[in-house]
C-alpha positions in Angstrom: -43.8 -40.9 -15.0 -47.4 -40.3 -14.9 -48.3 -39.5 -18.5 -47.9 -41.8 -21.1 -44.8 -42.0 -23.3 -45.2 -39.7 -26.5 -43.2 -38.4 -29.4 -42.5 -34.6 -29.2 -41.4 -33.1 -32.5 -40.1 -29.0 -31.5 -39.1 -26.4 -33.9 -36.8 -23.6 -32.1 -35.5 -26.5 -30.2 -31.7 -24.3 -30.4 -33.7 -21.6 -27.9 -33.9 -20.9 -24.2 -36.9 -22.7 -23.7 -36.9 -25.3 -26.6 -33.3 -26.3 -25.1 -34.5 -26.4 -21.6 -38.1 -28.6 -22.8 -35.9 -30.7 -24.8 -34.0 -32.0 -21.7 -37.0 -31.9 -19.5 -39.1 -34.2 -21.6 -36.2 -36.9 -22.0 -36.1 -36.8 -18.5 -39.7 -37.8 -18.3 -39.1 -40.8 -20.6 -40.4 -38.9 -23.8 -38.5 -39.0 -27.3 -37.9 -36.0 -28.9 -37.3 -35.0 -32.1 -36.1 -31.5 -33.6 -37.3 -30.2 -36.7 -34.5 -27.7 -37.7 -33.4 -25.1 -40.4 -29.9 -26.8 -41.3 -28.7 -29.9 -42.5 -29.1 -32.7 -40.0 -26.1 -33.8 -37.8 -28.1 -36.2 -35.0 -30.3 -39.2 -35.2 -33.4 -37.5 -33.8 -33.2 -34.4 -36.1 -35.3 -34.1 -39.0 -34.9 -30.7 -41.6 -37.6 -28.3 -42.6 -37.6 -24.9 -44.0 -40.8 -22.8 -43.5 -39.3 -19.7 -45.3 -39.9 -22.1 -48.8 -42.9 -23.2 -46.9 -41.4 -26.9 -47.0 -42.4 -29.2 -44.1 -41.7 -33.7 -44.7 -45.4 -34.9 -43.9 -43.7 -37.9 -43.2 -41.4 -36.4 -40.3 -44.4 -35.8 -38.1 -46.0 -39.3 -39.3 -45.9 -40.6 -35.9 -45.4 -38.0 -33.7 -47.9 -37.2 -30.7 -47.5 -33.7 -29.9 -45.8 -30.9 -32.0 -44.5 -27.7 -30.1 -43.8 -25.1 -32.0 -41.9 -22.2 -31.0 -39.5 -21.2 -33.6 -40.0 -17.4 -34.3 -37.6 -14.2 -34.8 -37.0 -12.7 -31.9 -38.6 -9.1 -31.3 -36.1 -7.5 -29.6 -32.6 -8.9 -31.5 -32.8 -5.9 -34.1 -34.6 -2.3 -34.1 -38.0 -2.0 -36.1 -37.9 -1.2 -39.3 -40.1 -2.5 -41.3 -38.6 -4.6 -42.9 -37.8 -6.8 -40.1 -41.2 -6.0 -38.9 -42.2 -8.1 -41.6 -39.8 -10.6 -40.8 -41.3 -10.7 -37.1 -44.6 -11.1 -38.9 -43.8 -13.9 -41.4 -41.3 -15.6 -38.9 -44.6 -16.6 -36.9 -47.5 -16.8 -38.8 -46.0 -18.5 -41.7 -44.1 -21.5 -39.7 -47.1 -21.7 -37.7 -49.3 -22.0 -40.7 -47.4 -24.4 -42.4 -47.0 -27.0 -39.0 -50.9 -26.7 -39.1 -51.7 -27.2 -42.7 -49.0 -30.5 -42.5 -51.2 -31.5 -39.5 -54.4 -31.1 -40.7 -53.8 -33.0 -44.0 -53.3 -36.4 -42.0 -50.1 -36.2 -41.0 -50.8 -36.4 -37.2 -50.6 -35.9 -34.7 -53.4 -35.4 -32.0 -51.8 -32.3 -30.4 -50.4 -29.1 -31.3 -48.9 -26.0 -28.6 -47.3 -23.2 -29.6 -45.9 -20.8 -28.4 -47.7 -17.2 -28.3 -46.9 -13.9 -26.5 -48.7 -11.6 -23.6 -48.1 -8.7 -26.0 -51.5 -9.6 -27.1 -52.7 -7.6 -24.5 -50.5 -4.0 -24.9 -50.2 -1.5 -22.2 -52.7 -1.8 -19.7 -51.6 -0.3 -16.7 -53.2 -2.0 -13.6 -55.9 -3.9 -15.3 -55.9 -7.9 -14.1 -55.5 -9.7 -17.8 -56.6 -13.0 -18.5 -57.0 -15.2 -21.3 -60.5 -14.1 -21.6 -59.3 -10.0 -22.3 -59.8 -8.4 -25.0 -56.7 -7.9 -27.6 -54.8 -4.3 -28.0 -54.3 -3.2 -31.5 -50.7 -2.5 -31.1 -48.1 -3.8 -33.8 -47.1 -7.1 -31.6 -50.9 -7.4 -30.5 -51.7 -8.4 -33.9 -48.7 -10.2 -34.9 -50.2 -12.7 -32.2 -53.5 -12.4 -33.4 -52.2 -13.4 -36.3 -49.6 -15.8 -34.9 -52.5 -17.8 -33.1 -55.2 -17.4 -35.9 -52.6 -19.7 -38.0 -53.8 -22.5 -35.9 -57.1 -22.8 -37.8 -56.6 -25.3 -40.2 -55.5 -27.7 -37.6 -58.0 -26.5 -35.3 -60.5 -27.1 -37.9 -59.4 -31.0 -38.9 -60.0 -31.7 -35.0 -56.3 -31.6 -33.4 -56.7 -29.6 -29.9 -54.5 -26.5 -30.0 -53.2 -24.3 -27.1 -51.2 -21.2 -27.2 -48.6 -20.9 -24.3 -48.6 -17.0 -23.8 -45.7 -16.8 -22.6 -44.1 -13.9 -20.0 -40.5 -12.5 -18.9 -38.5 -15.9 -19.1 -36.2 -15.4 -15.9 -33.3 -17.6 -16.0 -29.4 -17.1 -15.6 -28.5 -18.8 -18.9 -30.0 -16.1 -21.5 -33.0 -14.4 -22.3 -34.6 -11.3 -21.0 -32.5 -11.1 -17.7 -29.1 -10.9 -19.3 -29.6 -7.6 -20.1 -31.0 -6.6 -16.6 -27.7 -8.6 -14.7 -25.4 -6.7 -17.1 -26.6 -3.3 -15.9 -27.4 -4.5 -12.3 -23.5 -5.6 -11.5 -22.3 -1.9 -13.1 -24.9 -0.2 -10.6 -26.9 1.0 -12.9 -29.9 -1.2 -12.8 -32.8 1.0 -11.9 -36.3 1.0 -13.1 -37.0 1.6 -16.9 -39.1 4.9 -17.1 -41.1 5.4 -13.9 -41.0 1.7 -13.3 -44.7 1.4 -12.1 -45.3 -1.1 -15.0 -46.3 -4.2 -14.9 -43.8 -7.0 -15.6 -45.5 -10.7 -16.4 -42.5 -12.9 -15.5 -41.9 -16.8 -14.8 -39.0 -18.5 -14.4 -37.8 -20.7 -17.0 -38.4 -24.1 -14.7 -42.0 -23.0 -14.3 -42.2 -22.0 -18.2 -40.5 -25.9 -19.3 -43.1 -27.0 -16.4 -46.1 -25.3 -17.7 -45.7 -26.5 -21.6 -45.0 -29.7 -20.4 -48.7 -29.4 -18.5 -49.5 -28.2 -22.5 -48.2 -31.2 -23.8 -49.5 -33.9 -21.7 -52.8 -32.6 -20.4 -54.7 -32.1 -23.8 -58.1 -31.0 -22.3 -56.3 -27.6 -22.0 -56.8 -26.5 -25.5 -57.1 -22.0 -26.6 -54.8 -19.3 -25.1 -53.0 -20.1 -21.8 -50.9 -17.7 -20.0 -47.5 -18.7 -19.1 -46.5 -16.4 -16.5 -46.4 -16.5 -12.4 -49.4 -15.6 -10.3 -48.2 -13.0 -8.9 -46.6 -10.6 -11.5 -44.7 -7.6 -10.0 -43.9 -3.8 -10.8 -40.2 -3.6 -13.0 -38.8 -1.2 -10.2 -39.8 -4.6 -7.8 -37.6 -6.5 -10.2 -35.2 -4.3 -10.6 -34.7 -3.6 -7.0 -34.8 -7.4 -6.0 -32.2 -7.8 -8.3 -29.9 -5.1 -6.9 -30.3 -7.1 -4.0 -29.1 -10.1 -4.9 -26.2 -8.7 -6.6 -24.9 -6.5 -4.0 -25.8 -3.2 -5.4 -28.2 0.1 -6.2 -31.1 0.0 -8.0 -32.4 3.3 -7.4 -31.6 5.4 -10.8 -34.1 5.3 -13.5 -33.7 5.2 -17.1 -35.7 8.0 -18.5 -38.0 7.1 -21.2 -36.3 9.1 -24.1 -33.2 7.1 -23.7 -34.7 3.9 -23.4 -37.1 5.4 -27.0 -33.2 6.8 -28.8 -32.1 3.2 -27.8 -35.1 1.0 -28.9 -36.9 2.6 -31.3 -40.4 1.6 -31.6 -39.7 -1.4 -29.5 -39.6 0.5 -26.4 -43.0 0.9 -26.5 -43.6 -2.7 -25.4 -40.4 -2.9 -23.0 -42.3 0.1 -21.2 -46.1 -1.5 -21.0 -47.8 -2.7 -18.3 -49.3 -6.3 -18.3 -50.7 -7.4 -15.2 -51.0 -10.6 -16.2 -52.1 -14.0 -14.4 -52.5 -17.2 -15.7 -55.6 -17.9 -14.7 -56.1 -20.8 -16.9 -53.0 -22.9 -15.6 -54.0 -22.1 -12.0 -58.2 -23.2 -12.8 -56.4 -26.6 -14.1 -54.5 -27.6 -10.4 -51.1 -26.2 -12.0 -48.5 -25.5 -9.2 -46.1 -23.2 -9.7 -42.8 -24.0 -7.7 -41.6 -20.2 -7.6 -45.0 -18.2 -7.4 -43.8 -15.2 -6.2 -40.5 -13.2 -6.5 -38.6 -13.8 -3.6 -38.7 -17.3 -4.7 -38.0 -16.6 -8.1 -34.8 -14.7 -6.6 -34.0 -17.4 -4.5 -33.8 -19.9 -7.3 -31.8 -17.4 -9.7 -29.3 -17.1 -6.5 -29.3 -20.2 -4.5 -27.4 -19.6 -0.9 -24.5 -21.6 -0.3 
């Protein structure tokens, strides 16, 4: 391993990509500890509870790097506002507290979180990089917000960097499970008319990218997580039909997709053209750039 050993402390480490880091960094030679919501059943788990706002200084006493990506997820219930609220708080208050901890002494000398491309709403065709400006939608400022949280680390001198992350692609959860459900019935066509936007990676390059994040602390402010070369959702949706042996040629109109979603729909129908321009100015390598290679991954050949 090229980097030197460190001690990794991740909340959310039950989730697609705090499972997937977890392994990853081991791997590497890197201890890991989880801080977690429950009562501790392993040796390298260690409790907290940011609803209460309670967070052990002592559990991150000699820790290296904290990644934080614990957070409710946006699309597991409709919008109401109450659990608009708890979208809101379930971000900005864990991320606040982590930071506080860490800027009263308690180490360590790095900080990533996790962060979302939502910051940038519906764009339509427009190349986005870290350096555009934010949308004022509802999840737009939930990430403002999310990533403003930083500060008091920020401010006591710990380098921070928000992984903005895209469409995790993976078999084994996440935004694709939906997609593969629909695909093998025959039924997975575009959403709406399709021409959006989709910023996707796959969840090797995302584990890849944060662990860049972790041991490259020169890369500090937003980064996005996503592939170079994002594609059109009637793209995905027809490479997938592909690969599963069946049509992808029916669209969902956009009122069913609203009567399904709600509110939510809004940001399953934008378009984010988004690169990661950041990753690519600091020699990162994706090993599936582009979808067909994404596709082959998802679907190895015998």
């Amino acid at each position: 391993m090229s980097a030197p050993r460190q001690r990794v402390a991740i909340t959310g480490s039950s989730g697609l990509i705090g499972g997937a880091l977890s392994r990853s960094l081991r791997e590497r030679g890197h201890d890991v500890l989880h801080l977690v919501r429950r009562e501790p059943s392993e040796p390298h788990e260690r409790r907290w509870n940011p609803d209460a706002g309670h967070l052990t200084p002592g559990h991150l006493a000699n820790v290296d790097t904290v990644v934080h990506l614990a957070g409710a997820g946006v699309g597991d219930h409709r919008w109401t506002p109450e659990y608009k609220a708890t979208i809101h708080a379930s971000r900005v208050d864990g991320t606040d507290l982590v930071s506080r901890v860490l800027a009263e002494g308690a180490g360590p000398t790095r900080l990533v979180t996790a962060s979302g491309i939502a910051i940038y709403g519906d764009r339509g065709d427009e190349i986005l990089t870290e350096h555009s400006t934010p949308a004022t939608t509802f999840l737009a400022g939930v990430v403002r917000d999310w990533e403003g949280a930083t500060t008091p680390a920020k401010d006591a001198g710990i380098p921070v960097a928000h992984a903005r992350t895209g469409i995790v692609l993976t078999m084994t959860g996440g935004a694709l499970t939906p997609m593969l459900r629909v695909g093998r019935l025959g039924i997975g066509g575009p959403l709406g008319s399709g021409r959006q936007y989709m910023p996707w990676i796959t969840l090797a390059d995302t584990v890849a990218a944060y662990i860049r994040l972790i041991e490259d602390d020169s890369i500090t402010g937003p980064v996005n997580v996503t592939a170079p070369h994002p594609v059109r959702q009637r793209d995905l949706a027809r490479a997938l039909g592909r690969r599963l042996h069946r049509p992808a040629l029916v669209p969902t109109p956009r009122t069913a997709i609203r009567a399904a979603l709600g509110e939510f729909a809004d940001e399953v129908l934008a378009s984010a053209r988004v690169v990661p321009e950041r990753l690519q100015r600091a020699g990162f390598e994706h090993a599936h750039p582009r979808l067909d290679d994404a596709m082959d991954w998802l679907f190895p050949r015998d």
